[in-house]
N, C-alpha and C positions, 0 to 999 in steps of 0.2 A: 049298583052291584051289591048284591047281599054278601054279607060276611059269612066266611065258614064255618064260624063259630058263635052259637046263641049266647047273647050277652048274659042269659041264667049263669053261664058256668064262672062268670067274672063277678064277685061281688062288689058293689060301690067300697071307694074307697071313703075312707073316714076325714069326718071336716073336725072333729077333735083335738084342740093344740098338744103337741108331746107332754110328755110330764117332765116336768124340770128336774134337771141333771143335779143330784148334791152335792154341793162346795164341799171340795177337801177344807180340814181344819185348817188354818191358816197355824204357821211352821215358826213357833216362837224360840226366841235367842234361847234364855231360861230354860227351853222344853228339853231344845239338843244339848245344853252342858248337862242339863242333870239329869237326865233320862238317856243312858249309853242305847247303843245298840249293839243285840246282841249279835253274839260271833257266829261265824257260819257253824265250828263245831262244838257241840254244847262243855261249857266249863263250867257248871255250879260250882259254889262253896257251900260251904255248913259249916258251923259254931258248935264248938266243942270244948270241953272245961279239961285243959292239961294237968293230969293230976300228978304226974310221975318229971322230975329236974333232976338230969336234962331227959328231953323225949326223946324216946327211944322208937326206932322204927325196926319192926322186926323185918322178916322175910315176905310175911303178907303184905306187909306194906309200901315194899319196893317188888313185889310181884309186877303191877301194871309199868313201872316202868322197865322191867327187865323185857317185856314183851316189846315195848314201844322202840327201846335203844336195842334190839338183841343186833341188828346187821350195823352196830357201828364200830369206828374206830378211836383213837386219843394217839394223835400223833403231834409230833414238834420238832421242831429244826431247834441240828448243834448249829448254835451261836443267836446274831442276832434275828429277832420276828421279823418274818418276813409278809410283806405287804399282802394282803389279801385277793387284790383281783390280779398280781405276780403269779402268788400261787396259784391259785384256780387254774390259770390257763396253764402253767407247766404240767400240771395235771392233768387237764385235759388232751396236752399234747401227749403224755407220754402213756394212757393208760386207753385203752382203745372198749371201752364200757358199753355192755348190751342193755343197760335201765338206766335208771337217773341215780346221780347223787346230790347230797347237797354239803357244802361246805359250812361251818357253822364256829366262828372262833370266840376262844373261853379268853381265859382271861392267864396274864403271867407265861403268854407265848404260845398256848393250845392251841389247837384244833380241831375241830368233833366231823369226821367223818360219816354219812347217815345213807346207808346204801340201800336200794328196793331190792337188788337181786341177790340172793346168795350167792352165785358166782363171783359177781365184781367183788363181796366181800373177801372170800376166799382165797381171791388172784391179787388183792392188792394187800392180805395181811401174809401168806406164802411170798412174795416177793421180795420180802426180807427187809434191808434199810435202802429205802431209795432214795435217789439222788436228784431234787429238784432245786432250780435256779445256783447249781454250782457247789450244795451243803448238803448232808446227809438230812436226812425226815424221817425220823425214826415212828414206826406204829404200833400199837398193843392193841389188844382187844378192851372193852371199856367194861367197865367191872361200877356195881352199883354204890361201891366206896371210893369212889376215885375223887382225888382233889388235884386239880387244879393249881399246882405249886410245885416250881420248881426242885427247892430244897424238899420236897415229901418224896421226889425221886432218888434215891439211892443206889436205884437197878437199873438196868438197861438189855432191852433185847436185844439179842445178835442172832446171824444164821450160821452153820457152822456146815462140815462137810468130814462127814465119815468115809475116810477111804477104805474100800476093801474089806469093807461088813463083811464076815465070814455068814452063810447062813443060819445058823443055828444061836447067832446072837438077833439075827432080823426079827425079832419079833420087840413088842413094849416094853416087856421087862427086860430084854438086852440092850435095846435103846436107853432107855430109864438108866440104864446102871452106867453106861458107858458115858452118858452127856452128863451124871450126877457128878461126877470126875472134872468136870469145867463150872457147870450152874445148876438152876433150876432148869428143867426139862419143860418146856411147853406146850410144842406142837411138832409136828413131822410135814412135810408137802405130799400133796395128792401121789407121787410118783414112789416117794419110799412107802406111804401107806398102800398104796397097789402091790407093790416089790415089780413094776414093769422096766425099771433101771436098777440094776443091780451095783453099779462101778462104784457110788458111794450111797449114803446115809444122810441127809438134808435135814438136818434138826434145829429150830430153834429155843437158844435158854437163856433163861434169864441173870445177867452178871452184875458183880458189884464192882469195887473200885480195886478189890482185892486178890483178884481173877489174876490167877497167873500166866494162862493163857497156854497151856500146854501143849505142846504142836507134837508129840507121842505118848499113846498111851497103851501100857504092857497091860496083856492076859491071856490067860491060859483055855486049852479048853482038852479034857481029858487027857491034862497035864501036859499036852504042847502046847511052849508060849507062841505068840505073835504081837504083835507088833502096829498096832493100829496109826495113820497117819491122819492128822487133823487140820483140815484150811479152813482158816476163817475169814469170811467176805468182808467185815470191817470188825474192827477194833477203837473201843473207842479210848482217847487219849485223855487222861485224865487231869484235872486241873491242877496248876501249879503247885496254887495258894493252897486250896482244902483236898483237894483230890478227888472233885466229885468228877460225874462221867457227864455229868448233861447240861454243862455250861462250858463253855474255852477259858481261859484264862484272862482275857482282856474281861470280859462279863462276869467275875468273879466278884460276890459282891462282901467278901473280906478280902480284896486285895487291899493294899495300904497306898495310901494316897497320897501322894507329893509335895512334901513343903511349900510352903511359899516362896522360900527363896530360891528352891529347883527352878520354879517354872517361871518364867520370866513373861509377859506379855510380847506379842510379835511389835513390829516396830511397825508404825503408822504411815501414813504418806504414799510415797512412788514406792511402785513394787518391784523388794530385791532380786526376785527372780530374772527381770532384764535385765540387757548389758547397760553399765551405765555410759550417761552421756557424754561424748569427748566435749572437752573444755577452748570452747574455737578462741585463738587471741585478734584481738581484734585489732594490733594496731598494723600496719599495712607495711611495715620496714621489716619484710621479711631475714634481708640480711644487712646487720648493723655494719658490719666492718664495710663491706662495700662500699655502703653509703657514707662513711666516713674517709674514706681512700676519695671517691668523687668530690666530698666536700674540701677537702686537704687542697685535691688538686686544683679545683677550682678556684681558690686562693691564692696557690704560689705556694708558701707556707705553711711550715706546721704552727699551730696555735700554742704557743708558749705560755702559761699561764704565772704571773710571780706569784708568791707566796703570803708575798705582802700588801694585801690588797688598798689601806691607803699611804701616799707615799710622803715622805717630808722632805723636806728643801733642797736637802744633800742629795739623795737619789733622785729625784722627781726631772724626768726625761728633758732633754732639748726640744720645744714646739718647733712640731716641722713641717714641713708645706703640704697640704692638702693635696692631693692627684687627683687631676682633673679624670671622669670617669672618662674610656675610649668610647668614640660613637660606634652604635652597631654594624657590622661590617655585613654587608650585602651580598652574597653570593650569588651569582650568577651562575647558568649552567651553561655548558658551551651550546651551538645551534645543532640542531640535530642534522645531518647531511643522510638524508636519501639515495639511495642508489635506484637511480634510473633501470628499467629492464629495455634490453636493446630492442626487445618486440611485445611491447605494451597487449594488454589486453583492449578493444574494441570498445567502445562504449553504444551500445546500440541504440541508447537512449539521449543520446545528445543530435542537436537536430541541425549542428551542425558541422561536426565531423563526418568523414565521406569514407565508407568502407565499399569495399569490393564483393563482392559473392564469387566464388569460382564454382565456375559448372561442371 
């Protein structure tokens, strides 16, 4: 049968061996330590002669990071740091987020919050001081001077709540003047920046240790006064020892410390916290006097002891006759007498007792 197709349209294939495939370099120890590879996104450096102690970075020069950190936060918890993958998930639980964030911790109890959306930024720095795993987590906005150190905090945000804003103070500069009266003025929530709640004023500002905390404050307004009312959502209590706001007391690192001879090491061994163990007496004569009333009586007499324990010639007893021991006396028990029943039970099994059947 001829083919359909003229074998012109098929060319021969080729009797030519491939050409050899080129050996990758062979992957030396030496190559990979000293030859990095680079990162996915490019980080050059460059060498430059510091002519100016100390360097100074102006504004151009924290330009690119203002752009990189602008949707972050700098938040930290009153009291001790709390664990990292603890937080996270409180976090997660409590903030219901349309993009991603990323958790990032400094150093001396920080936190660097690093958000993609402006929203989640917005909702979780308007939220005020929140409350994760049981302790306030206090947030700021992160600022291109910020360190990282407890004692460089002085101040603390708080949110505060203007009751009964007249309108004609609702604007910035009535706000401004009214929060300057407790702190520094910071920000407002989307809802008083709106004016779509009127009932109060949502301001947060910034306090010291020195914050009195004012809960009314008088003014006038074309010379009738009123009477403005002030709630504040937390308060922070200030330490003992120094009086700062953003450590407790026990964490205070000028409290004074405890003599030696205060504290006393715990005591070693069985733990006092149990009851202790009752002390069993072991010897089996529960009750003495009994047992000596038995033994008395089992003698005849009481045991008279002399005084004089050896005797001389003049006192020294008449020898007297031995008493022969009594032999043991046998009791018997009487016989037991049965009472016959006048109409026995049958025994059906004896073969040769003779019972009757009545029909």
């Amino acid at each position: 049968m001829a083919s359909p197709f003229p074998s012109s349209d098929f060319p021969p294939l080729s009797t030519a061996p491939p050409p050899p495939v080129p050996a990758s370099p062979a992957l030396n120890w030496s190559n990979a330590v000293s030859t990095p590879r680079p990162p996915e996104k490019a980080f050059s450096l460059s060498s430059s002669v510091p002519a100016d102690d100390p360097l100074d970075f102006t504004e151009t020069h924290v330009t690119a990071a203002k752009e990189e950190w602008s949707l972050s936060l700098v938040g930290y918890s009153i009291g001790r740091r709390p664990f990292y993958e603890s937080l996270l998930s409180a976090i997660r639980k409590s903030w219901k987020l349309k993009g991603m964030m990323q958790l990032l911790s400094l150093s001396d109890g920080f936190f660097m919050l690093k958000f993609s959306s402006p929203e989640d930024y917005e909702m979780a720095l308007s939220g005020g001081v929140w409350f994760f795993l049981g302790k306030p987590f206090v947030l700021q906005k992160w600022v291109p001077n910020f360190k990282a150190k407890r004692e460089e905090f002085s101040s603390s945000p708080i949110w505060l709540k203007i009751m009964d804003l007249p309108l004609p103070c609702w604007t910035p500069e009535g706000i401004s003047r009214i929060a300057s009266k407790i702190g520094v003025p910071l920000a407002v929530d989307n809802l008083t920046a709106e004016k779509t709640r009127l009932t109060y004023a949502r301001v947060c500002v910034q306090v010291t240790k020195d914050c009195l905390y004012p809960e009314d404050i008088n003014i006038t307004i074309l010379g009738e006064p009123f009477t403005l009312k002030i709630q504040y959502e937390w308060k922070p209590i200030p330490c003992e020892h120094c009086h700062s706001i953003v450590h407790p007391s026990d964490l205070c690192p000028s409290r004074p410390q405890p003599t030696n001879d205060s504290t006393q090491a715990p005591p070693r061994g069985r733990s006092t916290s149990r009851k202790p163990h009752r002390s069993f007496n072991r010897t089996f004569n529960r009750n003495p006097k009994q047992n000596q009333q038995l033994n008395s009586a089992r003698t005849g007499s009481s045991a008279n002891y002399p005084n004089n324990l050896i005797p001389s010639s003049s006192t020294a007893p008449a020898p007297q006759a031995v008493e022969k021991p009594n032999p043991p006396v046998l009791e018997t028990l009487p016989p037991t007498t049965f009472h016959s029943n006048s109409n026995p039970i049958p025994n059906l099994n004896s073969p040769t007792e003779v019972f009757f059947i009545l029909l």
